[in-house]
PASEBA-1860 file (N, C-alpha, C; in nm, 3 decimals):
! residues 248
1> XXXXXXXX> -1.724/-16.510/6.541/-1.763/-16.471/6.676/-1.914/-16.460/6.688 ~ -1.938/-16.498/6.795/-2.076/-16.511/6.825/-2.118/-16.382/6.893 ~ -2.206/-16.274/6.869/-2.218/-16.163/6.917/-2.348/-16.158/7.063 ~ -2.326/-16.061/7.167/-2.485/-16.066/7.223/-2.531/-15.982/7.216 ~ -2.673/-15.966/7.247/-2.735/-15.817/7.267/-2.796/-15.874/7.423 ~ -2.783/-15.766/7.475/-2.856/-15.740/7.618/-2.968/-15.678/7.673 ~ -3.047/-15.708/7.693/-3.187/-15.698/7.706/-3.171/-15.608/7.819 ~ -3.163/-15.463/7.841/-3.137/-15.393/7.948/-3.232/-15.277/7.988
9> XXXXXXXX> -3.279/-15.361/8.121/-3.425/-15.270/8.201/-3.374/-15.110/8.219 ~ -3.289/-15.089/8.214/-3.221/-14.896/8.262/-3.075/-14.898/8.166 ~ -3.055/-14.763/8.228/-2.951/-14.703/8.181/-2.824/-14.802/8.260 ~ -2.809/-14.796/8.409/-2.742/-14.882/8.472/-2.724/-15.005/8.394 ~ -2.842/-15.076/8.400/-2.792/-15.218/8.328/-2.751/-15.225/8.191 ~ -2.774/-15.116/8.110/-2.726/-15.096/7.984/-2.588/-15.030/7.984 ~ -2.538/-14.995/8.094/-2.376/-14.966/8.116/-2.299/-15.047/8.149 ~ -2.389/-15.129/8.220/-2.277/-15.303/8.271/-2.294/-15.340/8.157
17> XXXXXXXX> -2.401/-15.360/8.055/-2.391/-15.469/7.907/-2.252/-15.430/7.828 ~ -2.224/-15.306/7.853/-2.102/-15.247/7.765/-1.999/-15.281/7.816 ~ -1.999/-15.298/7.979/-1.888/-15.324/8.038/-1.846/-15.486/8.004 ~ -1.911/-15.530/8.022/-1.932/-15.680/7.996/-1.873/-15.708/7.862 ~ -1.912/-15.663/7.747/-1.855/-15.660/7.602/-1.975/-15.685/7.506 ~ -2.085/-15.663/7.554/-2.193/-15.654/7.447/-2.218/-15.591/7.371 ~ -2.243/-15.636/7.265/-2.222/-15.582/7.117/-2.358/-15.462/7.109 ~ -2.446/-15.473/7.117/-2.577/-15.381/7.170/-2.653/-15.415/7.248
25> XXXXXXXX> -2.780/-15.343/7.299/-2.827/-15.355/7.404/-2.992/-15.319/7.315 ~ -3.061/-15.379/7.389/-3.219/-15.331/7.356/-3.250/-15.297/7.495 ~ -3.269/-15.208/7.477/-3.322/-15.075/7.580/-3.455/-15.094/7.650 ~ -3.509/-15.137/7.737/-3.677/-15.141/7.756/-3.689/-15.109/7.928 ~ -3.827/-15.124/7.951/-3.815/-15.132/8.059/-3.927/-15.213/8.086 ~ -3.972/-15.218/8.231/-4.071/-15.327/8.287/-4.097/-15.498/8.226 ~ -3.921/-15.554/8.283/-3.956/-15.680/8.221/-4.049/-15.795/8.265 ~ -4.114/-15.703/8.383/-4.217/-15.821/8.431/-4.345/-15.827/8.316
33> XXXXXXXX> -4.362/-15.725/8.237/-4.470/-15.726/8.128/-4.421/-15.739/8.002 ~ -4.274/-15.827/7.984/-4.260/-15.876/7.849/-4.180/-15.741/7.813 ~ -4.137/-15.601/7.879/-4.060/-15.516/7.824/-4.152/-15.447/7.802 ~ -4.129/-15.277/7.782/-4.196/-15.195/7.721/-4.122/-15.113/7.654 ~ -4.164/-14.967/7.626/-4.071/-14.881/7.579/-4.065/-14.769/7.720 ~ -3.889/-14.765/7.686/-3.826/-14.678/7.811/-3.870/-14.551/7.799 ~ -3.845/-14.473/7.906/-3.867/-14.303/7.907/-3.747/-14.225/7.827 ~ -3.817/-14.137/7.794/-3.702/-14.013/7.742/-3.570/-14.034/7.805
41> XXXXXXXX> -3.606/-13.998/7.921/-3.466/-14.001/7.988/-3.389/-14.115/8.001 ~ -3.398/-14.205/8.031/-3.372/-14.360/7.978/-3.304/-14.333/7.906 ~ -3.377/-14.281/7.778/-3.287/-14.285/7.591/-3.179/-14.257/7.635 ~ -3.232/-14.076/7.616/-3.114/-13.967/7.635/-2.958/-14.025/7.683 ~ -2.971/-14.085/7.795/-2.881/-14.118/7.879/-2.818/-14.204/7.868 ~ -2.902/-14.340/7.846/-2.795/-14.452/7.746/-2.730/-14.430/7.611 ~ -2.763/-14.311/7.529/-2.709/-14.277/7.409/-2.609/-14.186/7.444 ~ -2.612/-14.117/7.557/-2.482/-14.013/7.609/-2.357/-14.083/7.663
49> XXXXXXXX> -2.376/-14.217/7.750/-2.288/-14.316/7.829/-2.285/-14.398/7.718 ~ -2.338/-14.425/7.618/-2.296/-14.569/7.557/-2.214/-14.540/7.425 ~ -2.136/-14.597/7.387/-2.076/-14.643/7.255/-2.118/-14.737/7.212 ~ -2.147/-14.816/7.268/-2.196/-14.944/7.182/-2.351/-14.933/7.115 ~ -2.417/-14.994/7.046/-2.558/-14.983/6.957/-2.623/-14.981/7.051 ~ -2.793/-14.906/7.032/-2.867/-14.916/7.119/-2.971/-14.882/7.047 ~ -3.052/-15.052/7.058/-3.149/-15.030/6.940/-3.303/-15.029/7.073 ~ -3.426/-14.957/7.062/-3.532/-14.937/7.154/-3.644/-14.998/7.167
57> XXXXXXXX> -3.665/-15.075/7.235/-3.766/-15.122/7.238/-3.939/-14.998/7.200 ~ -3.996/-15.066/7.092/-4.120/-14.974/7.087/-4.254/-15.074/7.098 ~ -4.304/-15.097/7.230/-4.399/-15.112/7.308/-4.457/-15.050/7.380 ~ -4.611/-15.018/7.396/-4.676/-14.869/7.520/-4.693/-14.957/7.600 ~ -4.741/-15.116/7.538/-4.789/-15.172/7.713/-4.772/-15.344/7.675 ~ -4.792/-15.409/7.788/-4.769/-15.517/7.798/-4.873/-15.572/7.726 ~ -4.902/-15.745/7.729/-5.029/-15.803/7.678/-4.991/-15.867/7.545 ~ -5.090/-15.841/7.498/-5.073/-15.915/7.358/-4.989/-15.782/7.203
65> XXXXXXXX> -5.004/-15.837/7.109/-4.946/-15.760/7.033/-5.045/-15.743/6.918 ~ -5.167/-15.689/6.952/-5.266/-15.590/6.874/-5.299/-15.496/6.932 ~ -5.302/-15.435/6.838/-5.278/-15.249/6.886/-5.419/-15.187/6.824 ~ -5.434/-15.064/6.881/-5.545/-14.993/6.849/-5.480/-14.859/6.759 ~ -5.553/-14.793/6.714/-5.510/-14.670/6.659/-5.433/-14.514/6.681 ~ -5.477/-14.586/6.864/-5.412/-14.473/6.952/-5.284/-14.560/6.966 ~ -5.299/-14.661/6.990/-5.164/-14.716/7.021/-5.022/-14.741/6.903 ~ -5.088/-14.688/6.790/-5.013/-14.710/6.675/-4.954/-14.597/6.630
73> XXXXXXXX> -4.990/-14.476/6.653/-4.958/-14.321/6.686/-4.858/-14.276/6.744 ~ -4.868/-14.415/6.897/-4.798/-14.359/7.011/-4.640/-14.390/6.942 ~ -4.648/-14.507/6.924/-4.539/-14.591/6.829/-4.455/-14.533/6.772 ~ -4.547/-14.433/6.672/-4.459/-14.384/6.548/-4.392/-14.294/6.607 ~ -4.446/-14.193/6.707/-4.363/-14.103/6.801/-4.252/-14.154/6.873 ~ -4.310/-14.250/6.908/-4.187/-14.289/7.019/-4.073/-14.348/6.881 ~ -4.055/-14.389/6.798/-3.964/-14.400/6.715/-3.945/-14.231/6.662 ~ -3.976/-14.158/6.650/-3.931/-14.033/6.603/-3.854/-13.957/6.711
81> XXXXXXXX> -3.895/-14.014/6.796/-3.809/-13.951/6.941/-3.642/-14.040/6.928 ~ -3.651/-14.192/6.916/-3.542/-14.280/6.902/-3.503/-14.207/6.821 ~ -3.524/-14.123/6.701/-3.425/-14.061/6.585/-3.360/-13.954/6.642 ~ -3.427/-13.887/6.705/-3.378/-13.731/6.773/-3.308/-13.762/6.829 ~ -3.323/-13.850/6.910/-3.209/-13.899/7.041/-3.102/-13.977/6.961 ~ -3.067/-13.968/6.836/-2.933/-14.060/6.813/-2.926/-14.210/6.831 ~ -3.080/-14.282/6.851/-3.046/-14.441/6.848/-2.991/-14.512/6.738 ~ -2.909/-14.591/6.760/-2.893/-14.707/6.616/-3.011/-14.782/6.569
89> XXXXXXXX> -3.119/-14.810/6.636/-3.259/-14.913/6.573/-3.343/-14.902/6.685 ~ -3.433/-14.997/6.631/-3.590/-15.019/6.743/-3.583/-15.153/6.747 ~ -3.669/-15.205/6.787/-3.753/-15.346/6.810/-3.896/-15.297/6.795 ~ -3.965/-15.373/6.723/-4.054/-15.367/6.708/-4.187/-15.506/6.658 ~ -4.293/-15.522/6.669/-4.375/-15.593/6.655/-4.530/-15.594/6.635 ~ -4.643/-15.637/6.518/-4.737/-15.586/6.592/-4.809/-15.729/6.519 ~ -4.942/-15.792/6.521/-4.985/-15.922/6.467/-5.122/-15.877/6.446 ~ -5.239/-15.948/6.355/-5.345/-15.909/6.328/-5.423/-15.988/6.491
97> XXXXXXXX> -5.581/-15.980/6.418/-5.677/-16.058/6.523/-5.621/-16.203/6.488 ~ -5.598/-16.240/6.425/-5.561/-16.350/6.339/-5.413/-16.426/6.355 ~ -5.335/-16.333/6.422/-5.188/-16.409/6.452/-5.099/-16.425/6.341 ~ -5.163/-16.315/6.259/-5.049/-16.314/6.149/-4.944/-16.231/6.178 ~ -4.870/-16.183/6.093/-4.757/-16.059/6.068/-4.864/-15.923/6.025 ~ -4.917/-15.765/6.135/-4.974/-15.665/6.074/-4.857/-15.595/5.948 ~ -4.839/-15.690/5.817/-4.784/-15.630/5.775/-4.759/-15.467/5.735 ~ -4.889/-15.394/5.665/-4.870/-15.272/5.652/-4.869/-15.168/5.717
105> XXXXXXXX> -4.923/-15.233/5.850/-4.835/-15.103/5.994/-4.702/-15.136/6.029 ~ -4.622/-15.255/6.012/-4.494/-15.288/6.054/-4.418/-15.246/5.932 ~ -4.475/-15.221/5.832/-4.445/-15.154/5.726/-4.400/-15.046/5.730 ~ -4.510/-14.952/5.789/-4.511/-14.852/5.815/-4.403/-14.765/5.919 ~ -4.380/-14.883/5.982/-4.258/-14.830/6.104/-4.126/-14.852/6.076 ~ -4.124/-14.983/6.003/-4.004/-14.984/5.944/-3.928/-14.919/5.851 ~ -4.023/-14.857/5.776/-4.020/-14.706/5.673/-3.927/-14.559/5.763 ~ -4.010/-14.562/5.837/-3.995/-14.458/5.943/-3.853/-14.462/5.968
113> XXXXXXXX> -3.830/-14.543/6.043/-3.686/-14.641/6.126/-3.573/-14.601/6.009 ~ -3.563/-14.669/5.880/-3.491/-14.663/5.782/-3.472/-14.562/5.709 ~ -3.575/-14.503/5.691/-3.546/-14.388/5.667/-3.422/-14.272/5.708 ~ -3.456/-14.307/5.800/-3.329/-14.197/5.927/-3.255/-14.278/5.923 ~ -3.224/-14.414/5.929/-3.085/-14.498/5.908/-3.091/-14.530/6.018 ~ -3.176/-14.555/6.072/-3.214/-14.691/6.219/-3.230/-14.804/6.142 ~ -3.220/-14.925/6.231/-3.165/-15.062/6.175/-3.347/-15.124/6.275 ~ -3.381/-15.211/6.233/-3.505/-15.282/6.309/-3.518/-15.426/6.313
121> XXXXXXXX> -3.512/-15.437/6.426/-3.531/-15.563/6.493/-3.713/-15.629/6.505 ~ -3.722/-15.740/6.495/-3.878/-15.731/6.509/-3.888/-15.838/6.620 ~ -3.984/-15.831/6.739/-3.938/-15.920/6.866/-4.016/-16.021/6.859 ~ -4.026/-16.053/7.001/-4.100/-16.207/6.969/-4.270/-16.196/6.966 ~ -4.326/-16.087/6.885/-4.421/-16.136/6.871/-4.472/-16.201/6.722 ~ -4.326/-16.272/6.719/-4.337/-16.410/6.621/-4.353/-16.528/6.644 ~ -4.356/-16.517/6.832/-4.355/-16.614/6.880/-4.492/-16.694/6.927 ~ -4.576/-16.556/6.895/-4.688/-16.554/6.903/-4.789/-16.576/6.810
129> XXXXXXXX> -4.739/-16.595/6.674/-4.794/-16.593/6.553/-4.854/-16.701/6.552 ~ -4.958/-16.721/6.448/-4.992/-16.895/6.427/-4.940/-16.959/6.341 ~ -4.868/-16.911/6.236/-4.742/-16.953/6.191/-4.641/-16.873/6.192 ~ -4.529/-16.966/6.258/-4.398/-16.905/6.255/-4.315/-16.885/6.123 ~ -4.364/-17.009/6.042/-4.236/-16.999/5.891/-4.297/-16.886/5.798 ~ -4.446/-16.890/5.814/-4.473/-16.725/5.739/-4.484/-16.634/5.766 ~ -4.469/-16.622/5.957/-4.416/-16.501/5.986/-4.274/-16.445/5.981 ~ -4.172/-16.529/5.955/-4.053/-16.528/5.910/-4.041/-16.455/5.806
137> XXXXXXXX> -4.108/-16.514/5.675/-4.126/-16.482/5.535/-4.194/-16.337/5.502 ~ -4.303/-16.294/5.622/-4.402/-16.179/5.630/-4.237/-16.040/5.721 ~ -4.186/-16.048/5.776/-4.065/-16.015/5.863/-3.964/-15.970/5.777 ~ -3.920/-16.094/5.700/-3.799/-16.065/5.579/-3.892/-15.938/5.474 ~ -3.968/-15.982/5.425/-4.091/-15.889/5.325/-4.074/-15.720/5.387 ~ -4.098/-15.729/5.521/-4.089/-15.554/5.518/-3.974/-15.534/5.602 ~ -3.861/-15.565/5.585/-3.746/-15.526/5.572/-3.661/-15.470/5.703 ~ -3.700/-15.593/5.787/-3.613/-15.631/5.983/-3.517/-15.711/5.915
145> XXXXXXXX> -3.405/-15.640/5.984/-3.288/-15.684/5.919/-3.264/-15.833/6.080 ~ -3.338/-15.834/6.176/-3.297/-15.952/6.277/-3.461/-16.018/6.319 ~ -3.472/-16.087/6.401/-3.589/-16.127/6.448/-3.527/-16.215/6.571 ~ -3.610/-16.182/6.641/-3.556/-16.222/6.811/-3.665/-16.316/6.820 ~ -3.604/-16.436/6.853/-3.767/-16.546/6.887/-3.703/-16.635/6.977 ~ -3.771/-16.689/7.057/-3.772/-16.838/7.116/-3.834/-16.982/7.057 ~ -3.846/-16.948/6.916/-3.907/-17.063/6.867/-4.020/-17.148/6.905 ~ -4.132/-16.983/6.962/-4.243/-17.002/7.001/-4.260/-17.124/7.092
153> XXXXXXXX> -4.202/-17.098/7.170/-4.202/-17.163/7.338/-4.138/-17.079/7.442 ~ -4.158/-17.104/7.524/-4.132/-16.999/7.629/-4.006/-16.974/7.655 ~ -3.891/-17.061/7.652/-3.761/-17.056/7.616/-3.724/-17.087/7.526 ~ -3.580/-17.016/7.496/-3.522/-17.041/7.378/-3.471/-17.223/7.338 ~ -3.407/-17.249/7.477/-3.405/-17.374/7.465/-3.521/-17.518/7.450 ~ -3.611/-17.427/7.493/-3.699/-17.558/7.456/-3.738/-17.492/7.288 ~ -3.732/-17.413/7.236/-3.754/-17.370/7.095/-3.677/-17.408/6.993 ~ -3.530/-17.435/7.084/-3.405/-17.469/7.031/-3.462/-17.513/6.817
161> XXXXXXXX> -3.569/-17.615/6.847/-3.524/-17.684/6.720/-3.637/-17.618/6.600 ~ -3.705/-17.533/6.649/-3.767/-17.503/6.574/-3.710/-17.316/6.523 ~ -3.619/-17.309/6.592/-3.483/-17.187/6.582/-3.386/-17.228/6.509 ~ -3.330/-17.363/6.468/-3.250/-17.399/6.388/-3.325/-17.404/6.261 ~ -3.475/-17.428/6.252/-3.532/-17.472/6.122/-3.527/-17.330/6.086 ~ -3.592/-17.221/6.168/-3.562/-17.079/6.108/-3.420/-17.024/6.077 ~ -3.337/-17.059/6.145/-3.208/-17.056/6.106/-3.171/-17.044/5.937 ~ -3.215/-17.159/5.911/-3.193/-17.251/5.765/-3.305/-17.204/5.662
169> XXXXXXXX> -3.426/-17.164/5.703/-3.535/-17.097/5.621/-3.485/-16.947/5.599 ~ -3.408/-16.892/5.693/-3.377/-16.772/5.659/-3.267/-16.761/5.556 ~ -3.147/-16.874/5.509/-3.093/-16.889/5.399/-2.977/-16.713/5.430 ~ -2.992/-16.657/5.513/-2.873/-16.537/5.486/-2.923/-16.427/5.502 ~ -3.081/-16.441/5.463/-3.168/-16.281/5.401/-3.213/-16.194/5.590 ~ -3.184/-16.256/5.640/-3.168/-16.197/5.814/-3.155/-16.294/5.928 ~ -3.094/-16.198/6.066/-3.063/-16.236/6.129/-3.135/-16.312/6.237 ~ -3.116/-16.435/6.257/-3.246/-16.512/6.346/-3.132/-16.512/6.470
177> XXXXXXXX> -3.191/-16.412/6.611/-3.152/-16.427/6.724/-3.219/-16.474/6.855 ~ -3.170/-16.617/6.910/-3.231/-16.689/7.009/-3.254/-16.600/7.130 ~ -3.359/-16.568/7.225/-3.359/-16.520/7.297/-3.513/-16.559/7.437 ~ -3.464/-16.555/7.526/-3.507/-16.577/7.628/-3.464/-16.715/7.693 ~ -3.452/-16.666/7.858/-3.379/-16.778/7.951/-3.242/-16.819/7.898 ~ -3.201/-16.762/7.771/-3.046/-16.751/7.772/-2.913/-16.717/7.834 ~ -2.871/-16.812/7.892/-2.729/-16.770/7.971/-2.606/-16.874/7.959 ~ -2.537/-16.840/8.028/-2.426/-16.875/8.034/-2.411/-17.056/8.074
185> XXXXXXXX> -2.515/-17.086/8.083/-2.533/-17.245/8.176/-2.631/-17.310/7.985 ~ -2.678/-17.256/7.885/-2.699/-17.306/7.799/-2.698/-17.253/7.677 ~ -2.599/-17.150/7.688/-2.602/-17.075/7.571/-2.509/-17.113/7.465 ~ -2.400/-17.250/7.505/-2.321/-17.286/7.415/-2.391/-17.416/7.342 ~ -2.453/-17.472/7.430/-2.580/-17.556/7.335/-2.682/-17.505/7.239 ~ -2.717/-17.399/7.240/-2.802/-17.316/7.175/-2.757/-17.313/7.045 ~ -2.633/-17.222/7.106/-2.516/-17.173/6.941/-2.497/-17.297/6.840 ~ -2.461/-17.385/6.902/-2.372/-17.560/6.811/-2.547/-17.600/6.791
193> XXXXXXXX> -2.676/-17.578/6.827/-2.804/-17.646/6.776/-2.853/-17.569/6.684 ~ -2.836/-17.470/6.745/-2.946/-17.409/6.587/-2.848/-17.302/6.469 ~ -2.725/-17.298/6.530/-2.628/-17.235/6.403/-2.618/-17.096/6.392 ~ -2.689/-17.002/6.497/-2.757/-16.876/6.553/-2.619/-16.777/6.524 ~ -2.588/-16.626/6.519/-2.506/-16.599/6.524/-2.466/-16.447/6.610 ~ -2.573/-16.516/6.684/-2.597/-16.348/6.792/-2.708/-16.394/6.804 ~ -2.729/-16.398/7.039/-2.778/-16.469/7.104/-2.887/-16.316/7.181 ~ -2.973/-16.320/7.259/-3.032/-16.213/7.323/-3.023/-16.285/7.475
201> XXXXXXXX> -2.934/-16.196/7.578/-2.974/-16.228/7.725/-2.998/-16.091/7.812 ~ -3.115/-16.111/7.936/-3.072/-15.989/8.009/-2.992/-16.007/8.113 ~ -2.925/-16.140/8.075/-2.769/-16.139/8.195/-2.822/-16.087/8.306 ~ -2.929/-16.080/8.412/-2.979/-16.057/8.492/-2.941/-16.105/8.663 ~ -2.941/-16.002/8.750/-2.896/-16.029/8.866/-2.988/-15.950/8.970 ~ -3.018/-16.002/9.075/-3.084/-15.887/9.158/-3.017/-15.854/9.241 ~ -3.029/-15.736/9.348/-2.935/-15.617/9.393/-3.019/-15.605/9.483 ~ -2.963/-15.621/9.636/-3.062/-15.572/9.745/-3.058/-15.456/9.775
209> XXXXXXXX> -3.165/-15.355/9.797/-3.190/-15.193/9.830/-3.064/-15.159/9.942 ~ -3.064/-15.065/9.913/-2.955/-14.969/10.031/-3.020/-14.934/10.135 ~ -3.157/-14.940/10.192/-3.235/-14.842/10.249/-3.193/-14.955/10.400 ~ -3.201/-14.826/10.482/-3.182/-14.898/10.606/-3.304/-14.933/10.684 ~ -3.359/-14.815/10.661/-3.531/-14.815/10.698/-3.620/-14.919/10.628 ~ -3.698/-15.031/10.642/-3.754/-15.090/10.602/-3.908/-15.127/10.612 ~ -4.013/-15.067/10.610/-4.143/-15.086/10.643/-4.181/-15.176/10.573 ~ -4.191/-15.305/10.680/-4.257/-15.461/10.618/-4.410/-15.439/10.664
217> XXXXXXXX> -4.451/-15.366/10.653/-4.636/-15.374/10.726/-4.711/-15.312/10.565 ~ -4.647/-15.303/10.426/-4.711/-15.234/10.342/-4.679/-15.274/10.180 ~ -4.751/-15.325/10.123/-4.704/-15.369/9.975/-4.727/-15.257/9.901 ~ -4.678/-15.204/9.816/-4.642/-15.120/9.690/-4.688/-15.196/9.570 ~ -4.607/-15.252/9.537/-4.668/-15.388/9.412/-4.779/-15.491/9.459 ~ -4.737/-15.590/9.365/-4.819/-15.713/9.391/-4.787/-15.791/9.508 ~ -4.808/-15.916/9.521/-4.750/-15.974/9.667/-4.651/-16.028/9.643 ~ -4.630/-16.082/9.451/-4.467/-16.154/9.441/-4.356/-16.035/9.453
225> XXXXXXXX> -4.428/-15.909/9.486/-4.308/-15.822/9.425/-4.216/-15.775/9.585 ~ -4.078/-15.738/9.545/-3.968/-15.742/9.662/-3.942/-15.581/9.650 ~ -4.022/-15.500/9.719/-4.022/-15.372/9.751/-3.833/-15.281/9.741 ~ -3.775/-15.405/9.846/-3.636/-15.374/9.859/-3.520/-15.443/9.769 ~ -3.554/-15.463/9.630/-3.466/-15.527/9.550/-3.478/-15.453/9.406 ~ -3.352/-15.475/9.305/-3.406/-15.442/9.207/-3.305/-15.543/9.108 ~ -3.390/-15.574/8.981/-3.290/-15.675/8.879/-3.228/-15.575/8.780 ~ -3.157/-15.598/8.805/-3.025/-15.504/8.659/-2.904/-15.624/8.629
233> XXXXXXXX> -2.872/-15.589/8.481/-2.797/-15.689/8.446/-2.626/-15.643/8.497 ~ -2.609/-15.771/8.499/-2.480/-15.821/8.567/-2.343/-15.838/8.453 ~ -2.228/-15.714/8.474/-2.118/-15.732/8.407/-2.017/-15.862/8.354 ~ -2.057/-15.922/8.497/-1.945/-16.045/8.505/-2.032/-16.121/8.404 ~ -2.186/-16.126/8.407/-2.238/-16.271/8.398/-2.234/-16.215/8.191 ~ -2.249/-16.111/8.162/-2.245/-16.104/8.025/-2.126/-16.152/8.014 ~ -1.990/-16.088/8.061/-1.856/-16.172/8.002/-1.872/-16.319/7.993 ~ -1.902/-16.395/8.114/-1.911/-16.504/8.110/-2.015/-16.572/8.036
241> XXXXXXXX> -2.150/-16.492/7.962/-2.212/-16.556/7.836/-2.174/-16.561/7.730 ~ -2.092/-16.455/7.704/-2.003/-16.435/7.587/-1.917/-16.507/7.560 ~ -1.797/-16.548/7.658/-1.686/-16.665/7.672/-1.762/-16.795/7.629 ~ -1.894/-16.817/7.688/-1.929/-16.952/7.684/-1.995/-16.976/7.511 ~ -2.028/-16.847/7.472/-2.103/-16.835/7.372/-2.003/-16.904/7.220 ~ -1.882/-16.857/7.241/-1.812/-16.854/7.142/-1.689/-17.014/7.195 ~ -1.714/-17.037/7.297/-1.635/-17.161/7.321/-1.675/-17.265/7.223 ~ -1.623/-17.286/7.107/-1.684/-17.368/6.987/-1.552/-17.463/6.949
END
């Protein structure tokens, strides 16, 4: 069986991933900046409603993936909080000036994580690396038991083949999971190309506001942004990635 995890902006959309049949969920929020890390309450709440795994995204901010000293602090807290709160794992990532793997701070978190018997995921800022096969090799070394990539392209499918070569470089020693623009319309091509065995989607849908009142004379966000909408993932559309996932 081919497993998913669900990339879920709230608590809401991390209750449809369960409904749906997803195996875990990575927890984040603000996916217009690549995900961040959710609020307390966020946690709390998906670990009270969920049975299924719920591993946390640990990001303070969008951008690239070099961090400063304050930002490496914030990190370790916000994973000490994921322990208090009962998570199963993190996600995590961090790269030098250089685009390598920061091994001995990802070191450092992954210590943390395991320690307490959290499981760690490391995200795509492998995708970002300047090499991918020794950031693979730098990944396996401090001890992420998965790695979420698109095969350093912006989708998974156009990464497709350089996700099968990691596939096969990884030989068993962890889990290589395809992720981004994954759904149900190419996720069974994905699986039969690169041999993957647990896919990442945020099964995503948008939801028009309830509000009856509508003041169009005033932006809040940016100008692409839809004041009266919000994206949360969609029950049906995980079942139906899942069905398609394992149709082999």
């Amino acid at each position: 069986m081919v497993s998913l995890e669900v990339c879920a902006n709230s608590v809401v959309s991390a209750v449809a991933a369960q409904e749906g049949g997803a195996t875990r969920v990575e927890l984040c929020d603000n996916l217009s900046d690549g995900g961040t890390t959710p609020s307390a309450g966020q946690i709390q709440l998906a670990r009270k409603l969920l049975h299924i795994k719920i591993y946390v995204l640990i990001r303070p901010r969008g951008g690239d993936f070099l961090y400063n000293d304050v930002e490496f602090e914030i990190m370790k807290a916000e994973i000490r909080h994921c322990i208090e709160a009962g998570c199963d794992g993190v996600v995590i990532g961090m790269l030098t000036p250089e685009g390598r793997v920061d091994k001995p701070r990802c070191k450092e978190l992954v210590d943390i994580a395991k320690q307490w018997g959290l499981g760690v995921t490391f995200h795509r800022a492998i995708d970002m690396s300047a090499d991918i096969y020794q950031a693979l090799e730098d990944i396996v070394e401090i001890g992420c038991e998965r790695v979420l990539t698109s095969g350093g392209k912006t989708t998974a499918i156009e990464g497709a083949s350089v996700i099968a070569s990691l596939v096969q470089q990884s030989a068993g020693r962890i889990s290589i999971m395809p992720g981004c623009g994954v759904d149900e319309n190419n996720v069974n091509d994905i699986v039969r190309f690169t041999g993957a065995k647990e896919v990442h989607s945020t099964a995503k849908t948008r939801v028009s506001s309830q509000m009856l009142y509508r003041n169009d004379h005033i932006l809040m966000g940016g100008a692409d942004v839809d004041e009266y909408s919000v994206i949360v993932t969609n029950a049906e559309r995980v079942r139906t990635i899942l069905t398609a996932a394992n149709n082999l």
